[in-house]
C-alpha positions in Angstrom: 0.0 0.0 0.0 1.9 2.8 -1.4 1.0 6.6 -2.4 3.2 8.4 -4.7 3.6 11.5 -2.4 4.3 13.8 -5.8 0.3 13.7 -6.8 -0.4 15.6 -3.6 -1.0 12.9 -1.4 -4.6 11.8 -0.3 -8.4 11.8 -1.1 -8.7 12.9 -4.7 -10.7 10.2 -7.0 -8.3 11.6 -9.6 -5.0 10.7 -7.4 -2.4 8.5 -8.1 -4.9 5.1 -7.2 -2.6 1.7 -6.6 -3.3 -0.8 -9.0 -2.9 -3.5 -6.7 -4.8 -1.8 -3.8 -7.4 1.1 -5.6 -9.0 1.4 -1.8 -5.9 3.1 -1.0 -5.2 6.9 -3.1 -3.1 8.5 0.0 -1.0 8.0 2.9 1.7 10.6 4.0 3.5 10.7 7.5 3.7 14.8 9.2 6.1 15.6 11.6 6.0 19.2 13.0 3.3 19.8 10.5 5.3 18.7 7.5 5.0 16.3 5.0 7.8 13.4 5.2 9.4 12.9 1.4 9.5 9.2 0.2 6.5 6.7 -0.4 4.9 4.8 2.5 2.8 1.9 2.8 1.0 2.0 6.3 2.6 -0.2 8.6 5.7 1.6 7.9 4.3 4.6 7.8 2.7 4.1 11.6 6.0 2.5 12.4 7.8 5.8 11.6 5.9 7.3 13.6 6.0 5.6 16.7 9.5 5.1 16.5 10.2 8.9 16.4 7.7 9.6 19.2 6.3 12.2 17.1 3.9 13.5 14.0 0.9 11.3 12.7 0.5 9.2 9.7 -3.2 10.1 7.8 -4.3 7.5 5.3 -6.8 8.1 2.6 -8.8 5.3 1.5 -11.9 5.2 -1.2 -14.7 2.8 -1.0 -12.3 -0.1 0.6 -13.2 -3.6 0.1 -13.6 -5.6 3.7 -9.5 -7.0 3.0 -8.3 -3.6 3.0 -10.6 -2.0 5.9 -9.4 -5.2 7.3 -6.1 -5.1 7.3 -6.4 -0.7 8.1 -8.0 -2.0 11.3 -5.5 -4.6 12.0 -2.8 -2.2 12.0 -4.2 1.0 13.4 -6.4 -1.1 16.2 -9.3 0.2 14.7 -13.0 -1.0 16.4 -14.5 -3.5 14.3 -18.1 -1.7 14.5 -16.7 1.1 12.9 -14.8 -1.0 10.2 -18.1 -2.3 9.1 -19.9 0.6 9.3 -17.0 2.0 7.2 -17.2 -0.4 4.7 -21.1 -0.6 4.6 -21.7 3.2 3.8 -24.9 4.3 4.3 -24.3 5.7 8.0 -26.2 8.7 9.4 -23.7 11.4 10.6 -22.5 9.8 13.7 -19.5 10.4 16.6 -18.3 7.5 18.6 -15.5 7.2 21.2 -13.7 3.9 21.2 -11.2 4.1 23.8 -8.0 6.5 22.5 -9.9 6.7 18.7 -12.5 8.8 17.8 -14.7 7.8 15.1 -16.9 10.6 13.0 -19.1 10.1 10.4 -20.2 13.4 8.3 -22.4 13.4 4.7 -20.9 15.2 1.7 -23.1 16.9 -0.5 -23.1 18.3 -4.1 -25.4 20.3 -6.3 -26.5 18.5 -9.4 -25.7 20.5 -12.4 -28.9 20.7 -14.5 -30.4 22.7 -17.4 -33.5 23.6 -15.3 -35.1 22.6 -11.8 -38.3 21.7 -13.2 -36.8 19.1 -15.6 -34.3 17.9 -13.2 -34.3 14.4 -11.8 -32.3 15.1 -9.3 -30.5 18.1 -7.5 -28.6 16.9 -4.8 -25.9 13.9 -4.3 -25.4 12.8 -1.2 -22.0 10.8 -0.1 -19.4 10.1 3.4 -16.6 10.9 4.8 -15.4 8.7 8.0 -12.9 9.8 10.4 -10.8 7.5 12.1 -8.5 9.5 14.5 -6.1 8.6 16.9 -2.9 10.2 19.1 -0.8 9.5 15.9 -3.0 8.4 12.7 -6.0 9.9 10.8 -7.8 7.1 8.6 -10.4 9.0 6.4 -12.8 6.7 4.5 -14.7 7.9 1.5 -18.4 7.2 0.0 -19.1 9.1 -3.0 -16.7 10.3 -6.2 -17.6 14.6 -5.3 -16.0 13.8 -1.5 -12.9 14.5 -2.4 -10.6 15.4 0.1 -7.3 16.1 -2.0 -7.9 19.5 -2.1 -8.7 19.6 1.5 -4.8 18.1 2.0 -3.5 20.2 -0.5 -4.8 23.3 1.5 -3.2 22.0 5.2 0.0 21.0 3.4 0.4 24.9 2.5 -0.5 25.6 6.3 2.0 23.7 8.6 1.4 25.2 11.5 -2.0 23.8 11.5 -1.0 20.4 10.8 1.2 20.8 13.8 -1.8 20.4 15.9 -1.8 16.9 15.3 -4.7 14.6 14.1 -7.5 16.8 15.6 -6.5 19.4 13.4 -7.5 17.0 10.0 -10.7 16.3 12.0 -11.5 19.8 11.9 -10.5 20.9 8.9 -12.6 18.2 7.6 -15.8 19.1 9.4 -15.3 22.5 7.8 -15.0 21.5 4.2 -18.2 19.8 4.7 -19.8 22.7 6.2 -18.2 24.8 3.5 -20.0 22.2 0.7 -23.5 22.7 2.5 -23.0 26.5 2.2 -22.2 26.0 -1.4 -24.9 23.9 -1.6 -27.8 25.8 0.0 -26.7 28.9 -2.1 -26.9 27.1 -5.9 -29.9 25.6 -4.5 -31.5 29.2 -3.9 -30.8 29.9 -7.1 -33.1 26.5 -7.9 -35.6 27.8 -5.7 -36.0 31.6 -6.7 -36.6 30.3 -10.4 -39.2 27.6 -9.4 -41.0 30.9 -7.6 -40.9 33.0 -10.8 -42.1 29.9 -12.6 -44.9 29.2 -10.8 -46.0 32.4 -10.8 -45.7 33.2 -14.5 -48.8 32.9 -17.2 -48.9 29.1 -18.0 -46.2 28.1 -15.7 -44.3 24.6 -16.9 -44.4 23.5 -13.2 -45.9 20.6 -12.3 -47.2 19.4 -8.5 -44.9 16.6 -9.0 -41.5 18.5 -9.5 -42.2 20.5 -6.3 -42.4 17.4 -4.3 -39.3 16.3 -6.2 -37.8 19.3 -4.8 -39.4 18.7 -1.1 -37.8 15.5 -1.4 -34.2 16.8 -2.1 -34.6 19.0 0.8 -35.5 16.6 3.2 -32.2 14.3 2.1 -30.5 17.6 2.6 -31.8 18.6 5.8 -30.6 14.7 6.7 -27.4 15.7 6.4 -27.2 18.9 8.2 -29.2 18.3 11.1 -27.5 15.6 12.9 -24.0 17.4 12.4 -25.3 19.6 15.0 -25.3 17.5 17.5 -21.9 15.9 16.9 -20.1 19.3 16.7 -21.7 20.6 19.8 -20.2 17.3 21.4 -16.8 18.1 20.2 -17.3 21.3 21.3 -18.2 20.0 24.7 -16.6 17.3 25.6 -12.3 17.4 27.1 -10.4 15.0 24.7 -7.1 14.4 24.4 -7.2 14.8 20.3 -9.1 18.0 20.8 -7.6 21.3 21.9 -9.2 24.5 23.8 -8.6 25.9 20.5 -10.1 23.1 18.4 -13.1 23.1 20.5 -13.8 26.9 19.8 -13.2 26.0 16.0 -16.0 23.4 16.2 -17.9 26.0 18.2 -17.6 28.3 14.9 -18.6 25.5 13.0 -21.8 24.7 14.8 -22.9 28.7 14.5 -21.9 28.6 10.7 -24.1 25.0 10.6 -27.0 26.6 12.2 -27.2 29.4 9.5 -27.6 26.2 7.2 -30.1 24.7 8.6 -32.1 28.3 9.4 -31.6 28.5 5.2 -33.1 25.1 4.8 -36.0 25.3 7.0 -36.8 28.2 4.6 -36.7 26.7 1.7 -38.8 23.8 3.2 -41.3 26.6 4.2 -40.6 28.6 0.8 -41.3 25.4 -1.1 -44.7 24.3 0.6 -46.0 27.4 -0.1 -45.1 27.2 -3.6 -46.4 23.5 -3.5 -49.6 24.9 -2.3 -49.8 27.6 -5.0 -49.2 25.2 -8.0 -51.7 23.5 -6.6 -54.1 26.3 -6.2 -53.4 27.3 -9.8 -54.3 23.4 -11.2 -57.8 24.0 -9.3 -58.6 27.6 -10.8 -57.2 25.8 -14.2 -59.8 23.0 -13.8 -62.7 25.3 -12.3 -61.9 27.8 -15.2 -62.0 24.2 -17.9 -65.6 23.5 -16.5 -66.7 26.5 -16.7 -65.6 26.8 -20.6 -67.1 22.9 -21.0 -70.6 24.0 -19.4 -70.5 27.1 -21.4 -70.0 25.3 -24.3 -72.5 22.4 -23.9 -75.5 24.9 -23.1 -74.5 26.7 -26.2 -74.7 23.7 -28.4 -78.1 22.4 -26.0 -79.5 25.0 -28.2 -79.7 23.5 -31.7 -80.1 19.9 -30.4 -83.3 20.5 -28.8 -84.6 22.4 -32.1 -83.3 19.7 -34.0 -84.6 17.1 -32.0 -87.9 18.2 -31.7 -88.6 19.3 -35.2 -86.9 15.7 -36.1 -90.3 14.0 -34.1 -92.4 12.6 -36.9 -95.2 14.4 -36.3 -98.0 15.4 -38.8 -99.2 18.6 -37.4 -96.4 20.3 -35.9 -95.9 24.5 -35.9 -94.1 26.1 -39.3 -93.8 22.7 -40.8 -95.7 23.3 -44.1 -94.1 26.8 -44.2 -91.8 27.2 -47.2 -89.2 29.3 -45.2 -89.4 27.3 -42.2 -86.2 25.5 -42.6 -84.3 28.5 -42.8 -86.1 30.4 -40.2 -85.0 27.3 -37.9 -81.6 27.5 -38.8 -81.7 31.3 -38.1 -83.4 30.2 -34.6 -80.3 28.6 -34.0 -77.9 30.8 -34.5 -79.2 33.7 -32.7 -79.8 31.8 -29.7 -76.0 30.6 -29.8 -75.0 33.7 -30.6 -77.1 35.6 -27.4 -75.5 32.6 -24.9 -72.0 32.9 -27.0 -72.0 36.9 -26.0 -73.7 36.2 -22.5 -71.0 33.5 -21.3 -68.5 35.8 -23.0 -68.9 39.1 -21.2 -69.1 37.0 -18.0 -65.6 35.3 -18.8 -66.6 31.6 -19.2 -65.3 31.6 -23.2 
């Protein structure tokens, strides 16, 4: 298990991926908050480490098979719960404590990219990112191609000092690119939003009841996300760890009061949304009402010559006008001026 440290190290789909292992796309060993030269597989990576008494090795691994989570957990002592859950996916955002480790559990999140929100299928893409950390290794597990952490490394490499935190440090940073990628989220979904409004609002709108539950339905997977991570942060917060600083807990403190502006945003979209559900659906029942009205119009209009036309079509000897020799014509004229007077009536009172 070996990463070429000159692609940048860890977490990018696009990294240098082991043909023998593809779980593995990063591992890297920091000491003093820099990056080691040379490759490293993981046991001699950890080794390093403990043999020097100092830095942290952080491994970056991408949908692992159950060998390779395995053999992780074998050498970093990881709890098998958690290796399960990490090779499982599927996990609500989560924090456990298992002994010295702390395992964390956050959802990713991108926007769809999509022509229009009322032809979309689907708007946002949900993935993971597990945390293993301990006093001198960070494992980070990931669920989803956009939950990419290379960039993420990229950005603490260029920052030793706060690297030189140790492991709590990637935990943190990692919270906050998730809570950066809600943020990013929330605001291109506004944009969704705010052109659903004008949509449904505009002269034969293309907006169906249906899309707007399609777009309740992203919300709520969105809101999944977000919510829970409240609780876990305020933990982290809260709680004296060994792996996390005074200073560490004030940054997840931040990180909860930046969270809760998401969720404020979502619950407004969730309250923007039903009353835009309840609109389109307002507008279908004046566009129905409005359809009957036309159809009644239109049937008494034509009631008209079907009862002439039906009674003068009796066969009946002695019936008025029949043996007058205009009295075909003066029917037909009968006709039209009574459609004509209901035509003009159900006009001026805005049924045609």
């Amino acid at each position: 298990m070996v990463s070429d440290p000159s692609t940048g190290g860890a977490g990018g789909l696009g990294d240098n991926v082991l043909e023998k292992v593809p779980s593995v796309v990063g591992c890297a060993v920091y000491v003093g908050g820099e990056r080691m030269p040379g490759e490293w597989a993981h046991r001699d990576a950890l080794a390093a480490v403990r043999e020097r008494r100092e830095g942290f090795v952080w491994l970056g691994l991408f949908e692992p098979t159950v060998e390779c989570m395995r053999e992780v957990a074998g050498t970093f002592g990881l709890h098998a719960r958690a290796v399960q859950a990490a090779v499982g996916a599927y996990q609500r955002p989560k924090l456990e404590y298992h002994g010295d480790t702390v395992f964390m559990v956050l959802k990713t999140v991108r926007h769809v990219g999509h022509e229009s929100p009322t032809t979309a299928s689907e708007i946002v893409e949900t993935g993971e990112v597990m945390a293993f950390v301990g006093a001198d290794f960070v494992v980070t597990v990931r669920h989803g191609v956009h939950s990419s952490l290379h960039g993420l490394r990229a950005e603490l490499e260029a920052a030793p000092q706060r690297l030189g935190i140790g492991p709590g440090a990637v935990l943190h940073a990692i919270a906050a690119h998730v809570v950066d990628s809600y943020l990013s989220v929330t605001s291109a979904f506004e944009g969704d939003i705010d052109t659903i409004e004008a949509l449904v609002f505009a002269p034969h709108a293309p907006v169906e009841a249906e899309q707007m539950y399609l777009m309740k339905r992203e919300i709520v997977e969105l809101n999944r996300s977000v919510t829970p991570l409240a609780n876990l942060l305020r933990t982290l917060s809260g709680t004296e760890h060994a792996l996390v600083s005074e200073d560490l807990r004030s940054g997840f403190r931040d990180l909860d009061d930046r969270l809760a502006a998401v969720a404020a945003q979502i619950t407004a979209f969730d309250e923007l949304l039903t009353s835009l559900l309840y609109a389109t659906l307002a507008k279908v029942q004046l566009q129905q009402n409005d359809d009957m009205r036309k159809i009644s119009a239109w049937a008494a209009i034509i009631a008209v010559p079907t009862l002439l036309v039906g009674v003068y079509g009796m066969n009946f000897e002695h019936m008025p006008e029949l043996g007058w020799e205009y009295g075909y014509y003066g029917l037909l004229g009968v006709i039209a001026v009574g459609c004509l007077v209901l035509h003009r009536s159900f006009k001026r009172n805005r049924w045609l």
